[in-house]
C-alpha positions as CSV (number, residue, x, y, z in Angstrom):
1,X,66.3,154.2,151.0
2,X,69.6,154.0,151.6
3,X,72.7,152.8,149.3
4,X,74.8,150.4,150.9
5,X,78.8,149.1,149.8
6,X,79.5,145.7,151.2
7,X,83.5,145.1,152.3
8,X,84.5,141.3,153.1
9,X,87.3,140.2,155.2
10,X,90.0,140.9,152.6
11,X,88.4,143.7,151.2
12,X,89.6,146.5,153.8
13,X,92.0,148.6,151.9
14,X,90.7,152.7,150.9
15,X,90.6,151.1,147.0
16,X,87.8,149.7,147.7
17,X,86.0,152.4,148.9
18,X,87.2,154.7,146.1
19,X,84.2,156.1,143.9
20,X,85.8,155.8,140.8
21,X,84.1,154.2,137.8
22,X,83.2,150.7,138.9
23,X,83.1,151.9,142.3
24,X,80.7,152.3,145.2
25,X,78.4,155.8,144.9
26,X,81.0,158.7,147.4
27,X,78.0,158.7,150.0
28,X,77.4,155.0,150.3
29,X,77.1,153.4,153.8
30,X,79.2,150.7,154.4
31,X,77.9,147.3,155.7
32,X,80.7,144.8,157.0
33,X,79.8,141.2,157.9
34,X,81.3,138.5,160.5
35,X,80.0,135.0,159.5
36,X,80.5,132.3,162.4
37,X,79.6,130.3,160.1
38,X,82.5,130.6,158.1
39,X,84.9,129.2,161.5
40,X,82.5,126.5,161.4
41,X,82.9,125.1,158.3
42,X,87.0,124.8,158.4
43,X,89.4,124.3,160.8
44,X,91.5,127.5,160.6
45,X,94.9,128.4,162.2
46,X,94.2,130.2,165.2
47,X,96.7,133.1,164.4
48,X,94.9,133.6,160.7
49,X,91.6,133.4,162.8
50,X,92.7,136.3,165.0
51,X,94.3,138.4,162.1
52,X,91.1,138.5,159.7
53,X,88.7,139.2,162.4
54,X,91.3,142.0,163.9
55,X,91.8,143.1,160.6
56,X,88.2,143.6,159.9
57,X,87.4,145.0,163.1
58,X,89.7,147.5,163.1
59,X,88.9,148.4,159.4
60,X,85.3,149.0,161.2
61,X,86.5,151.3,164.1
62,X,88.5,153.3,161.1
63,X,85.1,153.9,159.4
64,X,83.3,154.8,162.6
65,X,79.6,156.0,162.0
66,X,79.6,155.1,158.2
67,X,79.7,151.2,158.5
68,X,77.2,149.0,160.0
69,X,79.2,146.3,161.6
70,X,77.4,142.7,162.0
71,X,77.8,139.5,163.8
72,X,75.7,137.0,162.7
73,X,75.9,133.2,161.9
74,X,75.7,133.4,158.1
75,X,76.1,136.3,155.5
76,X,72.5,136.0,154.8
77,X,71.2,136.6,157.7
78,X,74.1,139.8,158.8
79,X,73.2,141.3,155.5
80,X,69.5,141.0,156.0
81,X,69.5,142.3,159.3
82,X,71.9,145.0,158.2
83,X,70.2,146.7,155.4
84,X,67.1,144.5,155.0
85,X,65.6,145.1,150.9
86,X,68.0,147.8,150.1
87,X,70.6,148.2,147.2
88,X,74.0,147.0,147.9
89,X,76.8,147.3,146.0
90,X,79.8,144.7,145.9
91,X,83.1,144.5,144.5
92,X,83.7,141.1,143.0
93,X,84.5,138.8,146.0
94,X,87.6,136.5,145.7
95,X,86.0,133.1,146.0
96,X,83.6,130.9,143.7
97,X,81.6,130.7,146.9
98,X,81.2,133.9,148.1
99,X,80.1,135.2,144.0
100,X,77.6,132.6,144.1
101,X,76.1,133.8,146.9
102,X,76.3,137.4,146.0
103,X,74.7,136.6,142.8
104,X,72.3,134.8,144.5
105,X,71.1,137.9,146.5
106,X,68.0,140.3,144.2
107,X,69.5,143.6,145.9
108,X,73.0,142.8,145.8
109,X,74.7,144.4,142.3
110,X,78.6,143.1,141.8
111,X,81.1,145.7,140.6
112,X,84.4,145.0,138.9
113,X,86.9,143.4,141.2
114,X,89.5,145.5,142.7
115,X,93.1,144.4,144.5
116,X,94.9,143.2,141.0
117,X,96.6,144.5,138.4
118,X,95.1,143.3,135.3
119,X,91.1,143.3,134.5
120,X,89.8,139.7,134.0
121,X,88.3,140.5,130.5
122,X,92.2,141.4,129.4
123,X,93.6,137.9,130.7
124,X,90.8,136.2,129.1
125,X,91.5,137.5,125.7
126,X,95.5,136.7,126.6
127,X,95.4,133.2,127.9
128,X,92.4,131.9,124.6
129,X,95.0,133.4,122.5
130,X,97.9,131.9,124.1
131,X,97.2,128.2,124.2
132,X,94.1,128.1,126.2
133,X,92.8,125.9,129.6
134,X,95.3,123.8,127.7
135,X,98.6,124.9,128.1
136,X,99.3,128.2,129.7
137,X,102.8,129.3,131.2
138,X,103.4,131.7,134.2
139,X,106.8,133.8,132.5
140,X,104.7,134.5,128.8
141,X,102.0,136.2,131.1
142,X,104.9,138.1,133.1
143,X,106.0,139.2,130.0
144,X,103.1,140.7,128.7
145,X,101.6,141.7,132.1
146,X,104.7,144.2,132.6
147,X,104.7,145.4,129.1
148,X,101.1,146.2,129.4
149,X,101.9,147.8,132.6
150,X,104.9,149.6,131.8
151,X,106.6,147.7,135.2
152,X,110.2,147.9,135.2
153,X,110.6,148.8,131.5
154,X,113.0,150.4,129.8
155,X,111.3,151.2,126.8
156,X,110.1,148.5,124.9
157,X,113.1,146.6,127.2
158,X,112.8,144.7,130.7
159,X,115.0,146.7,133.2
160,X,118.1,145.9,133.8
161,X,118.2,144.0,130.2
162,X,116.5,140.5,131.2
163,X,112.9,139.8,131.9
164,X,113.9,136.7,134.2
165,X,117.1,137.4,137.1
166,X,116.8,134.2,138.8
167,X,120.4,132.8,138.1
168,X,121.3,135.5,140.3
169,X,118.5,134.7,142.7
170,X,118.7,131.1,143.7
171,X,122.5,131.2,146.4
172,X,122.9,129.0,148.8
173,X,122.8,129.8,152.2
174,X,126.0,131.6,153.2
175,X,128.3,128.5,154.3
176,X,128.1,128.6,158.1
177,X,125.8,131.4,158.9
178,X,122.7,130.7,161.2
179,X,121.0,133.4,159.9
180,X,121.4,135.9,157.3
181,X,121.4,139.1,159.4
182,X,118.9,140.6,157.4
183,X,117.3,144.1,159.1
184,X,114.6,142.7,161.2
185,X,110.9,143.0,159.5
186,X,108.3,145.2,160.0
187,X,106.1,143.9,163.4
188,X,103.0,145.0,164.5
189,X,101.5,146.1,168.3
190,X,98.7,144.1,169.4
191,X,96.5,146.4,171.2
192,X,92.5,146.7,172.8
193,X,90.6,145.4,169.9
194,X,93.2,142.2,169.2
195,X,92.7,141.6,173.6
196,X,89.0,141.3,172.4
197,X,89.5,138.8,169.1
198,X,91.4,136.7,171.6
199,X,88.9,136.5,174.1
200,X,86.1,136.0,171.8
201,X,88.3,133.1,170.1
202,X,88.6,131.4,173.6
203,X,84.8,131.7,174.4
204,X,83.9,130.2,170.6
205,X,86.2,127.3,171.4
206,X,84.8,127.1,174.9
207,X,81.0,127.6,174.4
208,X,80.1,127.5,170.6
209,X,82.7,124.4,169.7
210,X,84.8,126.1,167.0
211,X,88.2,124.6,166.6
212,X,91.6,125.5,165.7
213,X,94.9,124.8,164.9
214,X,98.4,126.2,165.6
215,X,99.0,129.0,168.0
216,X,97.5,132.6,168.2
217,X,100.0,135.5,168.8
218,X,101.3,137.9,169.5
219,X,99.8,139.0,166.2
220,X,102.8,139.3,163.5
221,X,101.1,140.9,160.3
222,X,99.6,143.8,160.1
223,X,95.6,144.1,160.4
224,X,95.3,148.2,159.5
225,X,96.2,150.3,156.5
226,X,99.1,152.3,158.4
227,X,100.6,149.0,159.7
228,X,100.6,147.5,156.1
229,X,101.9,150.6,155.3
230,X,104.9,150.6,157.7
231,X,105.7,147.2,156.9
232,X,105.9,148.1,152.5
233,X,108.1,150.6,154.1
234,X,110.1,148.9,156.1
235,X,110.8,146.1,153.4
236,X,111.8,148.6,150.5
237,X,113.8,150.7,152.6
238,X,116.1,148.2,154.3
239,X,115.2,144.7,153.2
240,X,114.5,144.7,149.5
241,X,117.8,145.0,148.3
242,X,119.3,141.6,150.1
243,X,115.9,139.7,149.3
244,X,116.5,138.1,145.5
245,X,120.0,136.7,146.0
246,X,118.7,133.9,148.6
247,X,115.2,134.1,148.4
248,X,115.4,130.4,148.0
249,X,117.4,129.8,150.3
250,X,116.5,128.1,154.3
251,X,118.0,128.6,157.0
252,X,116.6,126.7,160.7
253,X,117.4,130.0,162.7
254,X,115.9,132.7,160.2
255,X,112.8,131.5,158.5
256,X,111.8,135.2,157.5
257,X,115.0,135.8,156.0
258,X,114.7,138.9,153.4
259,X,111.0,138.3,152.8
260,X,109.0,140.9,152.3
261,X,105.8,139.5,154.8
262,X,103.2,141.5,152.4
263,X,101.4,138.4,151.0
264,X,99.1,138.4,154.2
265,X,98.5,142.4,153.5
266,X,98.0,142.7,150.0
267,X,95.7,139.3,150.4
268,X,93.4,141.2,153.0
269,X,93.6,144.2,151.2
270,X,95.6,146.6,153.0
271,X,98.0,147.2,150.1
272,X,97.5,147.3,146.2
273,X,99.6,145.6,144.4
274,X,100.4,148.4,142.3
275,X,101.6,150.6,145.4
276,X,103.8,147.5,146.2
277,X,105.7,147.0,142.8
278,X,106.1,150.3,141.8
279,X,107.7,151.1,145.2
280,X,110.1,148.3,144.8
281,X,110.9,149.7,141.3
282,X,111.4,153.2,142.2
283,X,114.0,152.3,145.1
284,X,116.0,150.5,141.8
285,X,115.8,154.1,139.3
286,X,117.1,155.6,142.8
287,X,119.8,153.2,143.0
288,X,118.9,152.0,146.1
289,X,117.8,148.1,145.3
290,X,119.6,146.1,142.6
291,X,117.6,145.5,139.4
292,X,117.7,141.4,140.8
293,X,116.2,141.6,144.1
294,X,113.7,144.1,142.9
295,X,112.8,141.9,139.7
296,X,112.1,138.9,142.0
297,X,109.9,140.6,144.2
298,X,108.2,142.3,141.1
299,X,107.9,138.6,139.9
300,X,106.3,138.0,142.9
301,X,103.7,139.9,143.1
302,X,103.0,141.0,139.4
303,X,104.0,137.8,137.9
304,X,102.9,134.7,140.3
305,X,100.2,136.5,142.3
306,X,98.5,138.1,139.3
307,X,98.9,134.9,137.8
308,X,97.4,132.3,140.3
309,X,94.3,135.0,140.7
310,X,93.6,134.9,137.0
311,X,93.6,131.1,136.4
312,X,91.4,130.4,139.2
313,X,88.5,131.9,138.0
314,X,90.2,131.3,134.0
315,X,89.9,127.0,135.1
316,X,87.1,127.1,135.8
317,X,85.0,125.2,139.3
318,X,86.3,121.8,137.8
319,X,89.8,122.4,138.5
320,X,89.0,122.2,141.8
321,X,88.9,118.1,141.5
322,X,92.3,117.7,139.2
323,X,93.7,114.5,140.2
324,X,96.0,113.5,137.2
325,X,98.1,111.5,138.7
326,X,95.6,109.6,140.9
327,X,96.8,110.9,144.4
328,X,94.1,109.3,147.1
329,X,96.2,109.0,150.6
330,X,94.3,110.7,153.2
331,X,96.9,113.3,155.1
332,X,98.1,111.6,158.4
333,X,97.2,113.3,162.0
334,X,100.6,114.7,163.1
335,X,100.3,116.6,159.5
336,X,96.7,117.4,160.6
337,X,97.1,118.8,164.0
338,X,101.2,120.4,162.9
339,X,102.1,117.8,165.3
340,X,105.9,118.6,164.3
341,X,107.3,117.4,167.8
342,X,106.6,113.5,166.2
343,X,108.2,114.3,163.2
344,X,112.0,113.5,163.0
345,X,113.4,114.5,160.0
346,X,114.3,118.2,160.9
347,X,113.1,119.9,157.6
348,X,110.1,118.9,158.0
349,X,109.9,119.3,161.7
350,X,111.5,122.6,160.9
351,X,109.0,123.5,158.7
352,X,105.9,122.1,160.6
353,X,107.2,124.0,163.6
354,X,107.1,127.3,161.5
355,X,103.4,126.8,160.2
356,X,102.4,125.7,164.1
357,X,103.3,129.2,165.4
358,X,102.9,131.7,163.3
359,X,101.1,130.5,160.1
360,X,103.7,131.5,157.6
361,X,106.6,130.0,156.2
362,X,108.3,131.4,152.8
363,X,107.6,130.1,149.2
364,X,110.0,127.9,148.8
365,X,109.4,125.5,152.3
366,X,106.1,125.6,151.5
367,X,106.7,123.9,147.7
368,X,109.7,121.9,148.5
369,X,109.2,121.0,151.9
370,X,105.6,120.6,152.6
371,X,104.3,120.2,149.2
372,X,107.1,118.1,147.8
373,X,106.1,115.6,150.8
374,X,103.0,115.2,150.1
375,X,103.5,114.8,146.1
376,X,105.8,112.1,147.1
377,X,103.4,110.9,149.9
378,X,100.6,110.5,146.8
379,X,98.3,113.0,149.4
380,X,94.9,113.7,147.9
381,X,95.3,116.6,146.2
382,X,92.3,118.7,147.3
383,X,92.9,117.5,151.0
384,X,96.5,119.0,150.6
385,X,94.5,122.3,149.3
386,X,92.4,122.6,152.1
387,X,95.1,122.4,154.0
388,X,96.9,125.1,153.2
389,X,94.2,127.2,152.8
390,X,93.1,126.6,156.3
391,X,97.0,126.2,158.1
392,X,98.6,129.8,156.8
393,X,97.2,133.4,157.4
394,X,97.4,134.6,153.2
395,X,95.7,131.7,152.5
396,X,92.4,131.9,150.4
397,X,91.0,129.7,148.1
398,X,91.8,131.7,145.2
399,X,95.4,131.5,146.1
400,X,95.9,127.9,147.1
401,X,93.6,126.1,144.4
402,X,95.8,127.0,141.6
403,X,99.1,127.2,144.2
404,X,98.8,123.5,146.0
405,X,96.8,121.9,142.7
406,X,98.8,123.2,139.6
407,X,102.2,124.2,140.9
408,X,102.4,121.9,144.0
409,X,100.7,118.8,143.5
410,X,101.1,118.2,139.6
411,X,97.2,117.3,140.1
412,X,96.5,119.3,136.8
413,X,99.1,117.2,134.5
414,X,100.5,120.3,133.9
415,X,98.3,122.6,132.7
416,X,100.2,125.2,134.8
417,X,103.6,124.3,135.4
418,X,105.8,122.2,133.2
419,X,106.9,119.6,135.4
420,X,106.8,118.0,139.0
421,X,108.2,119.9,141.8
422,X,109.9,117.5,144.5
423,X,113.1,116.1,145.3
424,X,115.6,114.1,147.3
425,X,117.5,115.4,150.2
426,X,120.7,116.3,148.4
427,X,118.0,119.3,146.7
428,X,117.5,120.3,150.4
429,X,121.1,119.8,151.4
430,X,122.4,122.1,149.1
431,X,119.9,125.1,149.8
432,X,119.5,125.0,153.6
433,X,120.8,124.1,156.6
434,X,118.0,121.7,157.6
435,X,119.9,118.6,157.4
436,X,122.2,119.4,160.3
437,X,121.8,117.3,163.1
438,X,119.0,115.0,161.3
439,X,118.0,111.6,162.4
440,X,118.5,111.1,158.4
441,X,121.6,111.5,156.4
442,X,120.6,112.9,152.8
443,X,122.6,111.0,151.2
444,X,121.0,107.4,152.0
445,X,118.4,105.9,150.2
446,X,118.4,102.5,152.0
447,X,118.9,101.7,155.9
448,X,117.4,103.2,158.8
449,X,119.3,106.4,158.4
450,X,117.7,106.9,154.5
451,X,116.3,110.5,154.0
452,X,112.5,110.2,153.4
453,X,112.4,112.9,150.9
454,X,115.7,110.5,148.9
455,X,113.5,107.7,149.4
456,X,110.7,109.4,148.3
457,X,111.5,110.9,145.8
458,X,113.1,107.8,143.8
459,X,109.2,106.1,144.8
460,X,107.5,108.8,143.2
461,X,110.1,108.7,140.0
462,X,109.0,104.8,140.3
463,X,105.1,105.2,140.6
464,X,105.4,107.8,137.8
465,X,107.8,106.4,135.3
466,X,106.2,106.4,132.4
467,X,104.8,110.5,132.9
468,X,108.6,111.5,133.9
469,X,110.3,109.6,131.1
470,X,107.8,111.5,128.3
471,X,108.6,114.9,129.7
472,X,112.2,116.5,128.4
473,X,112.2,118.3,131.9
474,X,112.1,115.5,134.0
475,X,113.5,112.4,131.9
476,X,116.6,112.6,133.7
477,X,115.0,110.9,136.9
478,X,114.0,108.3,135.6
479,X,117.3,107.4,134.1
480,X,118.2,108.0,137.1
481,X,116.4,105.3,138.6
482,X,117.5,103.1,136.1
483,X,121.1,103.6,137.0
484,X,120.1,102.6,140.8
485,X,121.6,99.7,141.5
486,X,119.4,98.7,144.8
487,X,115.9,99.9,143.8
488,X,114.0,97.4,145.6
489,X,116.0,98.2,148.9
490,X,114.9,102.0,148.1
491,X,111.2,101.2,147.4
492,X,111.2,99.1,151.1
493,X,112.7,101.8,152.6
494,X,110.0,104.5,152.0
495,X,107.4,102.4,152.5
496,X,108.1,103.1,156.0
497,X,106.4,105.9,156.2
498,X,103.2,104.9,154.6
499,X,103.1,103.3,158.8
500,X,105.3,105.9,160.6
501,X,105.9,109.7,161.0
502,X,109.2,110.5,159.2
């Protein structure tokens, strides 16, 4: 009898292979699975299509004879045909889904999960004593989480003297710069085994009727170890020290900007997190990152990521149906197929563009762009989820559920964040150069030249008076709105687009 370790798709890094406590027995065989089934179910982007199944392939050819490598229509079937009745080890999968079924199978035994910082048992005891499912708050966990770590401490202080740098984080866009000559990221040669994902991509949408969306390639993120690797590299040793001062920032030209590009990585598991923030904190003890930049990317990763992994499985399933404030709009088919040649207002046709062809676009499109559209829109908040799960390559349910429904979407009435994110035009004005040359002037709220996110975003104030005005962080809207002086012009004007693509 053999003893068998199961990997899944974004389990492919050596950490979880290491035979540590909680880990798979030194000698265990490996068994790897690729579920059709699972391309069937959603509608993926092509390019994150490609760059699990390239990811997971080449993680095979690494292990040679020690993994048995399946292709088979479900997991059941791959793992029944790979190792038949025999004991298989598992470290704790990321998705409700995938632990049910793993639970589900008699010779399948789950081990701790592996790929985060913090053990689920220590959050757990953190967020019941910390106000509960009730109210919990992203920055009191990034406190604690880095004191318990000892990440970019001084002592018993944060580094630098502040636990939070983003008033030196949030610049505009230089004035008049098209880009903000960054060094260029870390990118990634396709070689024989992506030739092969392609082909067998092109043959499931041919013969098997799988479908996509967006565009496949060239590949962009790394799919090994060493490429993951180069690109950590790459981004602490020449990139890491311009990324905090505009990471929320847009430029047209430049949507990569200073970003790091390790979210699809550390998400398949090619990179810990722990080897990513404690690189970025040694290049600031060398002196070669200041304590700002390297703080926002720490925030990053051992603040939001850590955070947004824990309260997915802290919620609970019925999160996943938050719908506080009664979103039901089904998403419209240019937003559907990233149709962004029919949109006209050039963020978002900007933006859509970005997601079409490679999958990716940074944090801050994604919430005030894309996700500030469909608040304002009143999207159905789990459509919006599924989404973005399915449209960008580090997208998993683990990391949209809490992502597009708590921070985005407001479903949760706040459970997560403390207010709405959205806003009018002038918000996008001022932080990008995305207005340039629009069909719309941000400014208007009324007339056929009137910004959709302006008019939106005075709707949304209108739909949601009464929530706004009882919040301290978000009263000011709605005295805005009762200082307009044409707020029935305003509420014709975006209703517009509840008939036409902005």
């Amino acid at each position: 009898m053999n003893d068998w370790h199961w990997l899944f798709g974004d389990q492919l890094g050596p950490h979880f292979l290491a035979p540590e406590e909680g880990g798979p027995a030194r000698d265990s065989k490996v068994v790897m699975i690729e579920a059709r089934s699972v391309f069937r179910r959603r509608r993926f982007h092509r390019a994150k299509a490609h760059l699990v199944l390239s990811a997971m392939r080449h993680r095979a050819a690494e292990l040679g004879d020690r993994v048995h490598y399946v292709r088979a229509d479900t997991y059941r079937e791959g793992l029944r045909e790979a190792v038949g009745d025999d004991p298989v080890t598992v470290h704790h999968p990321t998705s409700r889904a995938a632990l049910g079924l793993v639970r589900s199978l008699e010779n399948v035994r789950v081990l701790p999960a592996r790929g985060f910082l913090v053990p689920q048992h220590a959050f757990r005891a953190w967020a019941d004593e910390h106000g509960g499912a009730g109210r919990l708050r992203q920055e009191d966990f990034y406190h604690w989480a880095r004191r318990a770590l000892g990440l970019l401490m001084d002592g018993g202080s944060p580094a630098g003297g502040r636990w939070n740098h983003d008033h030196d984080n949030r610049e505009r866009p230089p004035r008049g710069a098209r880009t903000l000559d960054a060094p260029e990221p870390y990118r990634p040669r396709e070689d024989d085994i992506d030739a092969e994902v392609r082909a067998d991509l092109d043959r499931w949408e041919r013969e098997d009727g799988i479908r996509f969306v967006g565009r496949d390639g060239p590949r962009l993120f790394p799919a090994t170890r060493r490429e993951a690797r180069a690109g950590l590299r790459r981004f602490v040793e020449h990139r890491l020290a311009g990324f905090g001062p505009h990471e929320d920032a847009m430029l047209a030209a430049d949507p990569v900007m200073s970003h790091s590009l390790l979210s699809a990585s550390l998400n398949l598991g090619l990179l810990d997190p722990w080897e990513t923030v404690t690189a970025a904190e040694e290049a600031w003890r060398a002196g070669r990152a200041p304590v700002n930049s390297v703080e926002g990317f720490v925030r990053q990763v051992a603040g939001w990521r850590e955070y947004v992994w824990q309260l997915y499985w802290y919620f609970g399933e019925d999160y996943r149906h938050e719908n506080g404030l009664g979103h039901h709009t089904a998403l419209p088919d240019w937003f559907l197929e990233l149709d962004a040649d029919a949109v006209e207002a050039r963020c978002l046709a900007t933006v859509l563009a970005q997601v079409r062809d490679t999958g990716w676009t940074h944090h801050i499109p994604r919430l005030m762009i894309l996700g500030s559209h469909a608040l304002q829109r009143g999207w159905e908040p789990g459509r919006v989820t599924d989404w973005f799960h399915r449209c960008f390559v580090d997208g998993y349910d683990w990391v949209m559920l809490p992502n597009v429904t708590g921070m985005s979407q407001y479903a949760d009435g706040g459970r997560m964040t403390t207010k709405p994110y959205t806003s009018g035009g002038a918000y996008i004005h001022r932080m990008s150069d995305l207005c340039d040359g629009c069909a719309y002037r941000p400014g208007d709220r009324a007339g056929e030249r009137a910004c959709p996110f302006t008019t939106g975003y005075w709707s949304f104030a209108h739909r949601h008076r009464d929530l706004l005005a009882a919040n301290q962080r978000t009263a000011r809207a709605v005295q805005g709105l009762d200082r307009l002086g044409n707020l029935d012009e305003v509420l014709d004007a975006d209703r517009r687009w509840d008939s036409r693509t902005p």
